[in-house]
C-alpha positions as a Markdown table, in Angstrom:
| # | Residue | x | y | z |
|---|---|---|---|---|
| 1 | Unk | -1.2 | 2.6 | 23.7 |
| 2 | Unk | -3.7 | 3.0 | 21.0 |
| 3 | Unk | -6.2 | 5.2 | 23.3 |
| 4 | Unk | -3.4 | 7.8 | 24.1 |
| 5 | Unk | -2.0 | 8.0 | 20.5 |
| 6 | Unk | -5.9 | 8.5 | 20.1 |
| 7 | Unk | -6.4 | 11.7 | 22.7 |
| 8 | Unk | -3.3 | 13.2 | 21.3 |
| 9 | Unk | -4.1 | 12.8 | 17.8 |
| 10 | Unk | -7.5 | 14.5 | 19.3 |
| 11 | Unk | -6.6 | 17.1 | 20.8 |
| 12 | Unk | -3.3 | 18.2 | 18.4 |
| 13 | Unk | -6.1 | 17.6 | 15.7 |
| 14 | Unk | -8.6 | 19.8 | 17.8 |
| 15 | Unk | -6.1 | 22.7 | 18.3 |
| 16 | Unk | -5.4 | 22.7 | 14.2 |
| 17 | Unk | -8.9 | 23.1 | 14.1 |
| 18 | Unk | -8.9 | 25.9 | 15.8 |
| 19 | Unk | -5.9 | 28.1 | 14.4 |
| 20 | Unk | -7.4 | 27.1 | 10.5 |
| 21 | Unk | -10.9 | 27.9 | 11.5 |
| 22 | Unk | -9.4 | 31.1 | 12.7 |
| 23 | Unk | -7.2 | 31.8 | 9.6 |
| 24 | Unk | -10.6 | 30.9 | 7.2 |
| 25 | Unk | -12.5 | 33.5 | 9.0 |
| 26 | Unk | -9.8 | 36.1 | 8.8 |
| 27 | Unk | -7.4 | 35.9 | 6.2 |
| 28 | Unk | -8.6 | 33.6 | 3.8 |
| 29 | Unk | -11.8 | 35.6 | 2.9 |
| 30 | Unk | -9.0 | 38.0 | 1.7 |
| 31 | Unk | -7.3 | 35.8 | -1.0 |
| 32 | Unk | -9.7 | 33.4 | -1.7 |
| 33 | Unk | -12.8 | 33.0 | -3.7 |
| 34 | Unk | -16.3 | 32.7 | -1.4 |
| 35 | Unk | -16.9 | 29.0 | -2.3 |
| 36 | Unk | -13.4 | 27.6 | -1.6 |
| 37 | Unk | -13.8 | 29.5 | 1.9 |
| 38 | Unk | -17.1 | 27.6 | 2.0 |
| 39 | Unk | -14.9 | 24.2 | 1.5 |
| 40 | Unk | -12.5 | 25.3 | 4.0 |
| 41 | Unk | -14.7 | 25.8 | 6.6 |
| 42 | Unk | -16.2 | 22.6 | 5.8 |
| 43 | Unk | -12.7 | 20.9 | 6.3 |
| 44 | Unk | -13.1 | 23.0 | 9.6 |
| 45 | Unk | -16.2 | 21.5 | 11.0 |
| 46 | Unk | -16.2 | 18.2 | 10.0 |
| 47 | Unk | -12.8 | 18.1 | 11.7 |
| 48 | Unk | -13.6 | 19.4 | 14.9 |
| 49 | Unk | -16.2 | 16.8 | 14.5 |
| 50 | Unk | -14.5 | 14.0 | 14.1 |
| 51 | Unk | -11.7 | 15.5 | 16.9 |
| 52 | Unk | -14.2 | 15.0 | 19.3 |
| 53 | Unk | -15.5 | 11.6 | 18.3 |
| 54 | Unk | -11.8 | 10.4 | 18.1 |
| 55 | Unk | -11.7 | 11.8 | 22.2 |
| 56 | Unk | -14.8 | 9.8 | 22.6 |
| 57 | Unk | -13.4 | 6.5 | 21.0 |
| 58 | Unk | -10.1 | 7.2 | 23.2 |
| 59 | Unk | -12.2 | 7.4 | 26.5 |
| 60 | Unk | -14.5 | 4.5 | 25.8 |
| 61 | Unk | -11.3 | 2.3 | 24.8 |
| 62 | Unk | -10.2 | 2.6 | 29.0 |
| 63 | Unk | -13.1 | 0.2 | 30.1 |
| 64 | Unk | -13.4 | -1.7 | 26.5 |
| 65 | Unk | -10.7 | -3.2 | 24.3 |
| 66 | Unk | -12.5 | -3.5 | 21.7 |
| 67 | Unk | -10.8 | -4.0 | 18.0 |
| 68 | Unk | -13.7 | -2.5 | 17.0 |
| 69 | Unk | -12.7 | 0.6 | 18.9 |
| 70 | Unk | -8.8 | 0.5 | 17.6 |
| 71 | Unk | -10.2 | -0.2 | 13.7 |
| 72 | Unk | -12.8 | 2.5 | 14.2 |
| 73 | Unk | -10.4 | 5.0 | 15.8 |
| 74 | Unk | -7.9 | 4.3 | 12.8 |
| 75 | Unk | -10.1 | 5.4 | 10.1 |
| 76 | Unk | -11.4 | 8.1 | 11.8 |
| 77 | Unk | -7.8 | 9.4 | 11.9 |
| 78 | Unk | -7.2 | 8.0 | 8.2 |
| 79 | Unk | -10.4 | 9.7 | 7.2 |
| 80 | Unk | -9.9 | 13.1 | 8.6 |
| 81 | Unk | -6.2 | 13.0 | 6.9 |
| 82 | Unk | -7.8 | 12.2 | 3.9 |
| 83 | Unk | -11.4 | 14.5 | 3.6 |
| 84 | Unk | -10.2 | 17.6 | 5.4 |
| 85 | Unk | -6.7 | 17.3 | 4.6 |
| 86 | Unk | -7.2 | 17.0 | 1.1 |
| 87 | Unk | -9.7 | 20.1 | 0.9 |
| 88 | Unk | -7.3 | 22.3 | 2.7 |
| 89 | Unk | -4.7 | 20.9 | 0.2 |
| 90 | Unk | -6.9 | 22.0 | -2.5 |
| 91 | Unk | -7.5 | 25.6 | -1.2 |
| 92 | Unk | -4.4 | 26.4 | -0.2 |
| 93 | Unk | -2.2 | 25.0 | -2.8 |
| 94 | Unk | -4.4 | 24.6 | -5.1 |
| 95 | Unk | -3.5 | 20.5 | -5.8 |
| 96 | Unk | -6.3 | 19.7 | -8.4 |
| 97 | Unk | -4.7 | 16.4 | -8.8 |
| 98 | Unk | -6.3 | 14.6 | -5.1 |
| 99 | Unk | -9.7 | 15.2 | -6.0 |
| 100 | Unk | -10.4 | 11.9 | -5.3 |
| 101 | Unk | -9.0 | 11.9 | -1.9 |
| 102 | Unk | -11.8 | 13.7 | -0.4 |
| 103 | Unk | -14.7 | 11.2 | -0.9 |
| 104 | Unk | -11.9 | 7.9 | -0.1 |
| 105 | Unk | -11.8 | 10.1 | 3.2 |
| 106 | Unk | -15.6 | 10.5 | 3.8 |
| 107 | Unk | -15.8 | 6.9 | 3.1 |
| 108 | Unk | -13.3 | 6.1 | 5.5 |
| 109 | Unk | -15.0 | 8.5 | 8.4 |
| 110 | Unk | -18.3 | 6.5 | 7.6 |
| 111 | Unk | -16.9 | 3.5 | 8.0 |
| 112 | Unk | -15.0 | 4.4 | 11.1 |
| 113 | Unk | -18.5 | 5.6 | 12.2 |
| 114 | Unk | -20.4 | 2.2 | 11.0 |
| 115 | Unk | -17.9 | -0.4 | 13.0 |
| 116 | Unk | -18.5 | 2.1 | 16.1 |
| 117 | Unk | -22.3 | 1.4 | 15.6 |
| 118 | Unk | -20.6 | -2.4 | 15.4 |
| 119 | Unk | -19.0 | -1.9 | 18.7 |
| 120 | Unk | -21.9 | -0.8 | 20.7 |
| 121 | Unk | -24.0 | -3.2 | 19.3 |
| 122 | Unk | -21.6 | -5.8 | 20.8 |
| 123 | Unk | -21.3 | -4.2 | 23.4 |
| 124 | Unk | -25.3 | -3.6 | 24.7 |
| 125 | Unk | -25.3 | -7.5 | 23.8 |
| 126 | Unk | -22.1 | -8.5 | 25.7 |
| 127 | Unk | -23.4 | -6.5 | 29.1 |
């Protein structure tokens, strides 16, 4: 259950990626100052980053069912809602007031990170 909510999260997340990086190369350079397009693109990256380690956790979760890999996924999501979603909040509606959204959502994408380091470490030792 969790590993398809996963790739589709993924993949929706991945195409989002796409049509913003698109519209912060083309038409936000027009309207908005050079360092929030520098944020935005930052958004951008780290979540076509994350995207594709969320398709990771999705494809290791069909030979491991980890909670490990369901908590890690989670925050991954959480965090990317959180960090990008609160820059792109911040550029394009200019919300000042959910500043400190965006480091609670790096936080979370470490952590997500951190209990996947958990999970292969159990896992080298479990095999």
């Amino acid at each position: 259950m969790m590993k398809r909510a996963f790739m589709a999260l993924a993949t929706f997340g991945g195409a989002m990626a796409t049509a913003l990086g698109a519209y912060g190369a083309h038409g936000l350079t027009k309207v908005a100052p050079p360092h929030l397009v520098e944020s935005f693109n930052t958004a951008v990256m780290y979540q076509f980053f994350h995207c594709l380690l969320l398709m990771a956790v999705a494809l290791w979760m069909r030979s491991n069912s980890s909670r490990l890999l369901v908590w890690a996924g989670s925050l991954v999501v959480l965090g990317m809602l959180g960090f990008s979603g609160s820059i792109y909040a911040l550029v394009l509606a200019g919300t000042k007031g959910i500043g400190l959204i965006t480091p609670m959502g790096g936080i979370l994408l470490m952590v997500g990170w951190m209990l996947l380091f958990a999970a292969v470490w159990r896992w080298e030792r479990v095999s």
